[in-house]
Biopython code that builds the backbone (N, CA, C, O; Angstrom):
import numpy as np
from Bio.PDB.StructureBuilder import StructureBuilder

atoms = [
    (1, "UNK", "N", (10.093, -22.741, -9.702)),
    (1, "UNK", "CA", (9.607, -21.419, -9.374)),
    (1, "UNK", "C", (10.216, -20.428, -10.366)),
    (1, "UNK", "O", (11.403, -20.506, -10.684)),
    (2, "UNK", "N", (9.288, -19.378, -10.912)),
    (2, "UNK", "CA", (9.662, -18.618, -11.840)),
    (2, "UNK", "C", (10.115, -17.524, -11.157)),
    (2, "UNK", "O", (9.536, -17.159, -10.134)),
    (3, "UNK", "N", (11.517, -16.687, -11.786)),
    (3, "UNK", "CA", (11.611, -15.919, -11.552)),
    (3, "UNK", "C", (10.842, -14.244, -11.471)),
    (3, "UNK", "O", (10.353, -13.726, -12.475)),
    (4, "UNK", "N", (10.849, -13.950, -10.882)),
    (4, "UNK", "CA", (9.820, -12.567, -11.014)),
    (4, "UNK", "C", (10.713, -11.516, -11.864)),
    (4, "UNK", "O", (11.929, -11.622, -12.023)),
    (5, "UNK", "N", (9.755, -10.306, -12.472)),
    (5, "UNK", "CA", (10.605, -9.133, -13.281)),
    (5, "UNK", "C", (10.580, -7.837, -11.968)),
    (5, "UNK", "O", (9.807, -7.637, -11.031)),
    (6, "UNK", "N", (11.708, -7.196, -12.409)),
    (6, "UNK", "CA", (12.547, -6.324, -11.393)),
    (6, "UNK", "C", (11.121, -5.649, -11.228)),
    (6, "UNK", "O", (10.985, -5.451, -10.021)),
    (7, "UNK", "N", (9.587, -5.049, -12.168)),
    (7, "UNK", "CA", (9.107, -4.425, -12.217)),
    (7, "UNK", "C", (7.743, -4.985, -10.980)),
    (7, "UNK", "O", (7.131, -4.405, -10.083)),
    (8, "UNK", "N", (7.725, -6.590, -11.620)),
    (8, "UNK", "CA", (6.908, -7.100, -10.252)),
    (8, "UNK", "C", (6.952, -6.860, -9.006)),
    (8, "UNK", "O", (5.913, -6.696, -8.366)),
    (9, "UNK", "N", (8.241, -6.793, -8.408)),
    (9, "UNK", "CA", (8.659, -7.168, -7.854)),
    (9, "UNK", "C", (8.587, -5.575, -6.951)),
    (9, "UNK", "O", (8.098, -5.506, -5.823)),
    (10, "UNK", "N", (9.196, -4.311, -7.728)),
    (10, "UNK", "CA", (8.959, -3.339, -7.136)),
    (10, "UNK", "C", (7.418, -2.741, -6.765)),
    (10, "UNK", "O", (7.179, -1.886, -5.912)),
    (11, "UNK", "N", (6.548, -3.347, -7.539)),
    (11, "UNK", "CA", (4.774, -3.335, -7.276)),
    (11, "UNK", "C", (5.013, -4.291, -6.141)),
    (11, "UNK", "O", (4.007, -3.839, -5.593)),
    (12, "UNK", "N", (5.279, -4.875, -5.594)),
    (12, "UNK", "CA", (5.042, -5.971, -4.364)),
    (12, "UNK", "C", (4.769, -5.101, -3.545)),
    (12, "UNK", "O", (3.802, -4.793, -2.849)),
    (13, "UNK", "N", (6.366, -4.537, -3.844)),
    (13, "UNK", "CA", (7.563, -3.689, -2.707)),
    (13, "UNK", "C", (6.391, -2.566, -2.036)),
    (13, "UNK", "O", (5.967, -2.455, -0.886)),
    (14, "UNK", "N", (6.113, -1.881, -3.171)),
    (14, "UNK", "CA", (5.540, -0.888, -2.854)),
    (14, "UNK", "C", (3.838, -0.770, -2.339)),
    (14, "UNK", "O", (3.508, 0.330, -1.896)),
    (15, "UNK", "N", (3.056, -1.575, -2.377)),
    (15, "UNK", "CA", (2.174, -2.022, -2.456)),
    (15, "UNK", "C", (2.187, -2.207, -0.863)),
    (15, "UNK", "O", (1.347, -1.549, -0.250)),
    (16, "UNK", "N", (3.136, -3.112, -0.052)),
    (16, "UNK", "CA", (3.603, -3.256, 1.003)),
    (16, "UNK", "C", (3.656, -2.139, 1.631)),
    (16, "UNK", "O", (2.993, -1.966, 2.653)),
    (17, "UNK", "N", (4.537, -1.105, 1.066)),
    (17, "UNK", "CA", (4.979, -0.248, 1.729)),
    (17, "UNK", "C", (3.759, 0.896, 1.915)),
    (17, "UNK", "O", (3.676, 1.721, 2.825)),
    (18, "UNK", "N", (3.049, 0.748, 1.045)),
    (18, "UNK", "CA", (1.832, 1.883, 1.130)),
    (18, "UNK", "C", (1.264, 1.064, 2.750)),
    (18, "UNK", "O", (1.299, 1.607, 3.854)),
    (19, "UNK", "N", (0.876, -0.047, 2.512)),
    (19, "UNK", "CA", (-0.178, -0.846, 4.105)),
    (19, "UNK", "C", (0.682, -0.265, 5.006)),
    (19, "UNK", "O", (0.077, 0.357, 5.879)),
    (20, "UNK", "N", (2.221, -0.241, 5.131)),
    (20, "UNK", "CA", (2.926, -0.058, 6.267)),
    (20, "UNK", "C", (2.589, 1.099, 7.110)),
    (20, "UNK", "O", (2.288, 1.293, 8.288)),
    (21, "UNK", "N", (2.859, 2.200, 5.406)),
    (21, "UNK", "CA", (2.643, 3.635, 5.789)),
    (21, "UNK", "C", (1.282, 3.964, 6.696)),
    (21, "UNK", "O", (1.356, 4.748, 7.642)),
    (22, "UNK", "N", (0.063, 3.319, 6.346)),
    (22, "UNK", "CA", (-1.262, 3.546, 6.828)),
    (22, "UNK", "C", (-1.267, 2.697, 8.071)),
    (22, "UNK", "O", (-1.828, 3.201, 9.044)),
    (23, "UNK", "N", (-0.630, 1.240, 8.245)),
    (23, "UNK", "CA", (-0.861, 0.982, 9.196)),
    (23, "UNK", "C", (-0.215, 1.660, 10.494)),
    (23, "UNK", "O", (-0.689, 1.459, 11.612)),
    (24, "UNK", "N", (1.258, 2.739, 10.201)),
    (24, "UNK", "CA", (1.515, 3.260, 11.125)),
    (24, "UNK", "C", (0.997, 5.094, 11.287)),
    (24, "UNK", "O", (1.320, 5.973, 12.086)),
    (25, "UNK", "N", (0.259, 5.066, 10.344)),
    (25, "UNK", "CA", (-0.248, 6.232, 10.573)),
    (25, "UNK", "C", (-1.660, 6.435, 11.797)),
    (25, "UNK", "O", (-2.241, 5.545, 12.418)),
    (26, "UNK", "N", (-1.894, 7.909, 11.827)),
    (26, "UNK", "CA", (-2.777, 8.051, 13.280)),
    (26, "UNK", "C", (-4.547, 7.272, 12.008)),
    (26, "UNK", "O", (-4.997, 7.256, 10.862)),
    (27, "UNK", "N", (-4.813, 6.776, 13.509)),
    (27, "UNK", "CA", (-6.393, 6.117, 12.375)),
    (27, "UNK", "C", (-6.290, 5.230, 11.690)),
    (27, "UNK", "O", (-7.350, 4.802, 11.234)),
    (28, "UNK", "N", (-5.294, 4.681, 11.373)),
    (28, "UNK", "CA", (-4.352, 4.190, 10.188)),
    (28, "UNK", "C", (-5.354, 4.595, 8.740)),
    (28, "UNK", "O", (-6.076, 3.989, 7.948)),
    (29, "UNK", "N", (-5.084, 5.400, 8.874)),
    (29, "UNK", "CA", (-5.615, 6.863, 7.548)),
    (29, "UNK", "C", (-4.609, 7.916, 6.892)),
    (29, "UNK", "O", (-3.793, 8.639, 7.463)),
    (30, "UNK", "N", (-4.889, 7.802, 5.575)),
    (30, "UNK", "CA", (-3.686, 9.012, 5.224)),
    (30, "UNK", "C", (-4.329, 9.793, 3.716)),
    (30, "UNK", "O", (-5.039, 9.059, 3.029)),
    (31, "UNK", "N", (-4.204, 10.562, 3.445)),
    (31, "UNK", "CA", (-5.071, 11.275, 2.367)),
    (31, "UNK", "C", (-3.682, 10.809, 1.399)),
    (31, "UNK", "O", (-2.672, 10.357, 1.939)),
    (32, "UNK", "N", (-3.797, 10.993, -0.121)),
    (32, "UNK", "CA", (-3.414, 10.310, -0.975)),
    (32, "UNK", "C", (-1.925, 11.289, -1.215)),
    (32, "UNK", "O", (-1.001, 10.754, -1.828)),
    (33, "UNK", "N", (-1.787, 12.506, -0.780)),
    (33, "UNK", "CA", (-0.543, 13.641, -1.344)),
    (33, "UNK", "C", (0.375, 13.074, 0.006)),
    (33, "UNK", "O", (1.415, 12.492, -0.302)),
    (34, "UNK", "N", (0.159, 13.162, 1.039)),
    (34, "UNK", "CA", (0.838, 12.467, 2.384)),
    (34, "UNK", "C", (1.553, 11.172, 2.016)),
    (34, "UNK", "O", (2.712, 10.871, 2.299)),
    (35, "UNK", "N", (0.474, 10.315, 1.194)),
    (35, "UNK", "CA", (1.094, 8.926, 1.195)),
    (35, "UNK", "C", (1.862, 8.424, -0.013)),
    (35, "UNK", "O", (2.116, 7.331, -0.519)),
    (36, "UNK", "N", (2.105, 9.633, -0.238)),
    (36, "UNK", "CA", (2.465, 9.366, -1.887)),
    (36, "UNK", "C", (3.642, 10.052, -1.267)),
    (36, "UNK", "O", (4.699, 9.445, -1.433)),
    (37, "UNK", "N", (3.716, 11.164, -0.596)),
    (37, "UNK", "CA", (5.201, 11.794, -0.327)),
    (37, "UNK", "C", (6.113, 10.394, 0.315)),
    (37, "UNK", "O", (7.269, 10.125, -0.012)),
    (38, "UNK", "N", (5.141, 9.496, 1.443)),
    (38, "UNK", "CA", (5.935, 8.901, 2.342)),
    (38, "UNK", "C", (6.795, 7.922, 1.605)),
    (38, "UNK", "O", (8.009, 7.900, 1.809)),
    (39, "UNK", "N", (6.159, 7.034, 0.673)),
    (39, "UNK", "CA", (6.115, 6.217, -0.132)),
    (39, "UNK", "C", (7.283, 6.713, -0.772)),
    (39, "UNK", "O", (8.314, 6.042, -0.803)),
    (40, "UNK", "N", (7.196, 7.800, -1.265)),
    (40, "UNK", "CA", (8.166, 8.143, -2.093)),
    (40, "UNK", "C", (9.670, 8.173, -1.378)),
    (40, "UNK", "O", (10.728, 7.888, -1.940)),
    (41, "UNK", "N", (9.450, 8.700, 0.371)),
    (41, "UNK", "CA", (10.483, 8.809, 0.899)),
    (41, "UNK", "C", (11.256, 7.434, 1.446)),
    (41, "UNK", "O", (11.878, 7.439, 2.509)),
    (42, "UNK", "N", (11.164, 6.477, 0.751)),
    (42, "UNK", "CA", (10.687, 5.109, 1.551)),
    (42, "UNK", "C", (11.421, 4.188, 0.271)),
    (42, "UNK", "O", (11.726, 3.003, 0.406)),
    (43, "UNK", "N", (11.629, 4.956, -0.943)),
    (43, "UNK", "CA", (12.361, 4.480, -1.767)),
    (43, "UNK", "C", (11.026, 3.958, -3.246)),
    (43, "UNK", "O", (10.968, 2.945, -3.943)),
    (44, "UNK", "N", (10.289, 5.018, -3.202)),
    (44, "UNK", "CA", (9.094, 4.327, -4.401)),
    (44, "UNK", "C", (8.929, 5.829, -4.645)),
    (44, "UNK", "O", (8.359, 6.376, -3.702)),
    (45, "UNK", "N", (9.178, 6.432, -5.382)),
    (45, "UNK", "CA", (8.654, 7.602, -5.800)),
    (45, "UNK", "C", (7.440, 6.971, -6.892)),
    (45, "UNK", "O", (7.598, 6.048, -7.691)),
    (46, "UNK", "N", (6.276, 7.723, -6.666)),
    (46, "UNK", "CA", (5.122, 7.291, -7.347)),
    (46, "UNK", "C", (4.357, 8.204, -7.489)),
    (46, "UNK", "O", (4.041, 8.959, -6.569)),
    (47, "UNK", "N", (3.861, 8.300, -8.860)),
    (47, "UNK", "CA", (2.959, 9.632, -9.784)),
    (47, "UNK", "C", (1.502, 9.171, -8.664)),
    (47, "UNK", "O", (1.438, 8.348, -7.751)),
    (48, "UNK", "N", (0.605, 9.990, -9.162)),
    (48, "UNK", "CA", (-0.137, 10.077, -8.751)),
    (48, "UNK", "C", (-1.079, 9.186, -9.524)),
    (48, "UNK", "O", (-1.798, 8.448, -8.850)),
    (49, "UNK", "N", (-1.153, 9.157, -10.469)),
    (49, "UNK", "CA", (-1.893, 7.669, -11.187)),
    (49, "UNK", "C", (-1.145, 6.474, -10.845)),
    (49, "UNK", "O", (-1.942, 5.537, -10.795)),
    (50, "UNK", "N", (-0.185, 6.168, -10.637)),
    (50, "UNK", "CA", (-0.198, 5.035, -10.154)),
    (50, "UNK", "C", (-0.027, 4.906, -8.304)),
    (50, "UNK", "O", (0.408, 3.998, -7.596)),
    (51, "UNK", "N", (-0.355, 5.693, -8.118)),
    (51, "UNK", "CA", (-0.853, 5.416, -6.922)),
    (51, "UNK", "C", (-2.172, 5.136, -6.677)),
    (51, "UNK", "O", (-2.507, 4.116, -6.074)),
    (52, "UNK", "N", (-3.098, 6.100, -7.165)),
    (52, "UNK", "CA", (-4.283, 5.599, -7.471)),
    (52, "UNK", "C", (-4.558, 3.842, -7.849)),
    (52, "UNK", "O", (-5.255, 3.064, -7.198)),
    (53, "UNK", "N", (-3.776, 3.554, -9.087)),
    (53, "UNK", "CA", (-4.481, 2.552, -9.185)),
    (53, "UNK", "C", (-3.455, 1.144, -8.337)),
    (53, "UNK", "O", (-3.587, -0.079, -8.388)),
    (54, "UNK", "N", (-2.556, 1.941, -7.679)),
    (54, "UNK", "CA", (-2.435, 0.697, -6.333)),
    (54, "UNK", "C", (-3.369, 0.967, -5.270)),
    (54, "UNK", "O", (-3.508, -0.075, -4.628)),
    (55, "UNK", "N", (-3.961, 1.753, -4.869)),
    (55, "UNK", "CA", (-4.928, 2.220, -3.813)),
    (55, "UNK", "C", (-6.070, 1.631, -4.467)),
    (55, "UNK", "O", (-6.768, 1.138, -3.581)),
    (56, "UNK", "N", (-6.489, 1.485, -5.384)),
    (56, "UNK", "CA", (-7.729, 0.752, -6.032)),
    (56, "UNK", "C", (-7.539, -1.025, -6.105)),
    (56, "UNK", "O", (-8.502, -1.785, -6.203)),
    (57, "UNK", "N", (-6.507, -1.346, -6.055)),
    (57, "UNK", "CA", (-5.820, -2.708, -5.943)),
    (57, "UNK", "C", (-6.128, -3.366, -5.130)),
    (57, "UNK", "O", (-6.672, -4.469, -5.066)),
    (58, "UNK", "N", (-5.514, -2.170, -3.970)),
    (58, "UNK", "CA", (-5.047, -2.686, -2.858)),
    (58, "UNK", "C", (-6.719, -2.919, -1.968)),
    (58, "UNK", "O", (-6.957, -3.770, -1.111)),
    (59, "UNK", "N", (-7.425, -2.142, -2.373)),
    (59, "UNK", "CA", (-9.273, -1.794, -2.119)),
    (59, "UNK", "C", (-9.649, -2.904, -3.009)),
    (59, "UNK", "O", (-10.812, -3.230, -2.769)),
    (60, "UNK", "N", (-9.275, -3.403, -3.668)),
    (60, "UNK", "CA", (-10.185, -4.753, -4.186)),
    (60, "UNK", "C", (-9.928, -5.705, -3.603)),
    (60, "UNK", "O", (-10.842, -6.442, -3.232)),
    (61, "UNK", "N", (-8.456, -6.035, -3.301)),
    (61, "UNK", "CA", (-7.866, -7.309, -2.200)),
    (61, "UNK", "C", (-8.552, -7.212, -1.171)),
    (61, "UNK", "O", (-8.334, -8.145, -0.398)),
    (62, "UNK", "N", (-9.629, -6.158, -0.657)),
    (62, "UNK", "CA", (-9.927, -5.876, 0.946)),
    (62, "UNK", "C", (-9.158, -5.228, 2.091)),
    (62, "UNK", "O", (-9.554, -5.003, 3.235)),
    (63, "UNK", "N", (-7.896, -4.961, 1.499)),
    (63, "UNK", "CA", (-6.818, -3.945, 1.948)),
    (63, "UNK", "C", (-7.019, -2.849, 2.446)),
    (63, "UNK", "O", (-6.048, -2.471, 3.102)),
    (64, "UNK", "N", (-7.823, -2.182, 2.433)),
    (64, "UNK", "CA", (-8.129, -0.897, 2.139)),
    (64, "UNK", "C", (-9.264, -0.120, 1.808)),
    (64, "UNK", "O", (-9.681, -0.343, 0.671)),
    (65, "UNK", "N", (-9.898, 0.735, 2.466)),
    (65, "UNK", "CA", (-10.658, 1.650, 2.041)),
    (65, "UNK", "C", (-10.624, 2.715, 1.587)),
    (65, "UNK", "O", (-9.928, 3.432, 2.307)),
    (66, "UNK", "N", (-11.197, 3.480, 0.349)),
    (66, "UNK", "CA", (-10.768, 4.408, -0.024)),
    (66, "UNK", "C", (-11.841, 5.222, -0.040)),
    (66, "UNK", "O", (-12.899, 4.687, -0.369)),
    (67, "UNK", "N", (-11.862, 6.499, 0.254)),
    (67, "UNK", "CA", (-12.753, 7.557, -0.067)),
    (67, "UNK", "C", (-12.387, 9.182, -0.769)),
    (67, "UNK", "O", (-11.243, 9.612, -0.919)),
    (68, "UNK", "N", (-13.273, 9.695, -1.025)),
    (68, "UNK", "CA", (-12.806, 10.943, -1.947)),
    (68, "UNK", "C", (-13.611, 12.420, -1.014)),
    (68, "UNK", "O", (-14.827, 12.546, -0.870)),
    (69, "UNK", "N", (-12.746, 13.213, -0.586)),
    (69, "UNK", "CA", (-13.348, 13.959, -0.379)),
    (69, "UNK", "C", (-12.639, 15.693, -1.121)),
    (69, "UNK", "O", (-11.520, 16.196, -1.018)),
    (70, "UNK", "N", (-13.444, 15.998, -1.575)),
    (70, "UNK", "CA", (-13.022, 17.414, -2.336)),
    (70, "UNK", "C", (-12.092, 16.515, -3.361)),
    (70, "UNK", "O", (-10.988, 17.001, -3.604)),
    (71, "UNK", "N", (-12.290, 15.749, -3.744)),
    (71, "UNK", "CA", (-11.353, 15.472, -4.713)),
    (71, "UNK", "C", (-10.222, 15.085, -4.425)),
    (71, "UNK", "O", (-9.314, 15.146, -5.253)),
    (72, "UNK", "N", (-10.025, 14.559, -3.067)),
    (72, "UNK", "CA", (-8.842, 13.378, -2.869)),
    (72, "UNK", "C", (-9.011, 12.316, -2.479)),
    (72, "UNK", "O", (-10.138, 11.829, -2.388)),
    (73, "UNK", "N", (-8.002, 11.740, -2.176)),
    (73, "UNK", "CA", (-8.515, 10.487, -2.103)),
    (73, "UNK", "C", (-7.813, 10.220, -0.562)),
    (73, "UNK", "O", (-6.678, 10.564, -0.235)),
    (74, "UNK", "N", (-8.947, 9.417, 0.397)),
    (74, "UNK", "CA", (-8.009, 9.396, 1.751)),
    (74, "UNK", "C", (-8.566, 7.648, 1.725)),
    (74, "UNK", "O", (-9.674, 7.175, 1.471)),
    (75, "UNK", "N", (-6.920, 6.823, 2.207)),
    (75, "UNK", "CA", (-6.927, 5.506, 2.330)),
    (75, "UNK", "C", (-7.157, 5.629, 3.858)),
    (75, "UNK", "O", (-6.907, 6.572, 4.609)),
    (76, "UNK", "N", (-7.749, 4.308, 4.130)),
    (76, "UNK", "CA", (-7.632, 3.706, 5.410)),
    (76, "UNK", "C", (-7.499, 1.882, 5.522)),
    (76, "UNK", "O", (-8.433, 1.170, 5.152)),
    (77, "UNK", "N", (-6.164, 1.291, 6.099)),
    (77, "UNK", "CA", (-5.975, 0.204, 6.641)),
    (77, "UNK", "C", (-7.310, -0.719, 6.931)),
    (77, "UNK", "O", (-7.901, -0.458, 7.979)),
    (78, "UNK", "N", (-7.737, -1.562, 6.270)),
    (78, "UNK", "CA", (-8.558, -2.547, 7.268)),
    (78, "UNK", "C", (-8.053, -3.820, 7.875)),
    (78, "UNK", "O", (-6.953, -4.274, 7.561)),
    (79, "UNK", "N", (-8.861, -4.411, 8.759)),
    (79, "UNK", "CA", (-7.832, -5.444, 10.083)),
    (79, "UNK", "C", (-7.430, -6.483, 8.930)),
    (79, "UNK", "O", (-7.050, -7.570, 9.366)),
    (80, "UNK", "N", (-7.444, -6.364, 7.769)),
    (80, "UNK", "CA", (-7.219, -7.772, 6.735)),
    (80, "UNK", "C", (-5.404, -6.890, 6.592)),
    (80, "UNK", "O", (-4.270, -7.189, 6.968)),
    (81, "UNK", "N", (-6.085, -5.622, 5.770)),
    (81, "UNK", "CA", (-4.277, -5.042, 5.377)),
    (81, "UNK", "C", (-3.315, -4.654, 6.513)),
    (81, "UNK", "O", (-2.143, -4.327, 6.328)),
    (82, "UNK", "N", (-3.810, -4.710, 7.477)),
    (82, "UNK", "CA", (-2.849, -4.449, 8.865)),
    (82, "UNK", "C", (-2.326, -6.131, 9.062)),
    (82, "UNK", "O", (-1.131, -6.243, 9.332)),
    (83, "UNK", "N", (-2.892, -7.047, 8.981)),
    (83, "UNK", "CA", (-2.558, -8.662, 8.662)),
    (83, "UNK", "C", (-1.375, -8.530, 7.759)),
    (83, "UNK", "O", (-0.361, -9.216, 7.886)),
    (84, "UNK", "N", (-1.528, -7.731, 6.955)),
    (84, "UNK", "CA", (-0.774, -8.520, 5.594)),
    (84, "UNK", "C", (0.414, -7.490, 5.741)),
    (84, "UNK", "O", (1.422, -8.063, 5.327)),
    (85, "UNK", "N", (0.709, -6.249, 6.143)),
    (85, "UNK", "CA", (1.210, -5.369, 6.813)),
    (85, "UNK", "C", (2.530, -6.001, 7.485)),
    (85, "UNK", "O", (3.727, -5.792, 7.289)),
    (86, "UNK", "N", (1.826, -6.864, 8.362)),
    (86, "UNK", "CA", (2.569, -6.979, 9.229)),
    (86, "UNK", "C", (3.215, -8.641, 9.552)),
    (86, "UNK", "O", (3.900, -9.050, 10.489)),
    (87, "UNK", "N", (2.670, -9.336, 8.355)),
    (87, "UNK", "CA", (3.158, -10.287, 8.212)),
    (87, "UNK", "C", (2.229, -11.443, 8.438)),
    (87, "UNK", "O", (2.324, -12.446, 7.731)),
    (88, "UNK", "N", (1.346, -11.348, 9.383)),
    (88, "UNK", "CA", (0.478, -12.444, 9.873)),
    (88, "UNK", "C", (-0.441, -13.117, 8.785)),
    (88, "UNK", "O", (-0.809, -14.285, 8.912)),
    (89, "UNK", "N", (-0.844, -12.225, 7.563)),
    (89, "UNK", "CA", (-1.314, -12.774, 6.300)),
    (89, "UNK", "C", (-0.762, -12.663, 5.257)),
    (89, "UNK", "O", (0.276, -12.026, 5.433)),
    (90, "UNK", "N", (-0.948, -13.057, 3.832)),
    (90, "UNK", "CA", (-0.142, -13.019, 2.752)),
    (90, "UNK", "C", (-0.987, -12.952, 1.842)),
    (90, "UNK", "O", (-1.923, -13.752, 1.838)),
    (91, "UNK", "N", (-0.844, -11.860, 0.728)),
    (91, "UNK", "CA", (-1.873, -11.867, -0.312)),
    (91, "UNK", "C", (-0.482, -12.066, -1.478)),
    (91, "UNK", "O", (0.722, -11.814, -1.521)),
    (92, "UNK", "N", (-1.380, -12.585, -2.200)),
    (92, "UNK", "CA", (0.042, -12.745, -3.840)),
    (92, "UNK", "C", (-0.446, -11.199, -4.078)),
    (92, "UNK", "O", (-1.562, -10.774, -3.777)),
    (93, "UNK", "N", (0.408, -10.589, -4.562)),
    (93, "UNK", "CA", (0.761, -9.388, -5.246)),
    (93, "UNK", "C", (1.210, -8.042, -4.065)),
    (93, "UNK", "O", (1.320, -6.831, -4.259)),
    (94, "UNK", "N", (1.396, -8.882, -2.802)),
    (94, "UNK", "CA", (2.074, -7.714, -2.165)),
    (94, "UNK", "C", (3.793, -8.587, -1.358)),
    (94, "UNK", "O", (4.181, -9.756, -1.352)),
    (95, "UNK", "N", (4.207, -7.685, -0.962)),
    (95, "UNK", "CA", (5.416, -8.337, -0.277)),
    (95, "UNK", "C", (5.145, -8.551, 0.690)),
    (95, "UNK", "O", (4.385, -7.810, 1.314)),
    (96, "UNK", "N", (5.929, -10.223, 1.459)),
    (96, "UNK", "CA", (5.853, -10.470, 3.213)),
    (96, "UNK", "C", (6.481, -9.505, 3.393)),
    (96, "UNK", "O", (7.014, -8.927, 2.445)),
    (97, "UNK", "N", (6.573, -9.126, 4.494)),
    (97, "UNK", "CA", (7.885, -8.008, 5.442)),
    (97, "UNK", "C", (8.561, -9.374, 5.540)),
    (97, "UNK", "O", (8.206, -10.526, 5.293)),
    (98, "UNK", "N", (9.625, -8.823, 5.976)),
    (98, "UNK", "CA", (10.987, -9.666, 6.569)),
    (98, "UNK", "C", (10.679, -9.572, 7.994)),
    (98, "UNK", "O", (10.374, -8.452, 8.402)),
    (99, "UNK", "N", (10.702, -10.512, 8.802)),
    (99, "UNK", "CA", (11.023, -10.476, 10.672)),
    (99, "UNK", "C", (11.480, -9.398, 11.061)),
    (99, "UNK", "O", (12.389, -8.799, 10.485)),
    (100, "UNK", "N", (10.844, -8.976, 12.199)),
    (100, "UNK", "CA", (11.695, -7.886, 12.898)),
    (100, "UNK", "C", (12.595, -8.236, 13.467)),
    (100, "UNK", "O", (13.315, -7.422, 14.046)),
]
sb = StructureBuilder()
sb.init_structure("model")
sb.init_model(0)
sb.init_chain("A")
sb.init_seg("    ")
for serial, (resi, resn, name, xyz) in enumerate(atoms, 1):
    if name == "N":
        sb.init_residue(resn, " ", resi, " ")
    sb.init_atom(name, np.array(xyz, "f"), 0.0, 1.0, " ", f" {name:<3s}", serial, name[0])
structure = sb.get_structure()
């Protein structure tokens, strides 16, 4: 097994941590300035382009829906990224959680 780079590894992290954020949010919905603050508070500070293109990622895995309104962008959880969220599924390029 190859080792991973510190940089992979924090894309897992964070990638994870965005599903978390939405899956515990109301709707499990969050407009993109919200989830970028949380994320950030959570130990991922992240520009706004690369949030985007983990929100576009994470929307190609089936993770996620994204929509634009006035020019933002609001994610929403689908029952696949609330799976992977929370441990019950596993996609390569995001992190398991650890057990509660």
């Amino acid at each position: 097994m190859s080792a991973k780079s510190f940089a992979a590894l924090q894309e897992e992290d964070r990638r994870l941590v965005i599903l978390r954020v939405l899956h515990d949010s109301t709707d499990y919905t969050c407009n993109e300035f919200l989830l970028g603050q949380m994320v950030g508070e959570l130990g991922h500070p992240v520009g706004s382009d690369r949030l985007r293109a983990d929100l576009a990622w994470l929307s190609e895995q089936g993770l996620l829906t994204v929509r634009e309104t006035g020019g933002v962008q609001i994610a929403q959880i689908s029952r696949r990224g609330a799976d992977v969220a929370m441990g019950r599924a596993q996609v390569p390029g995001v992190k398991r959680p650890l057990p509660a």
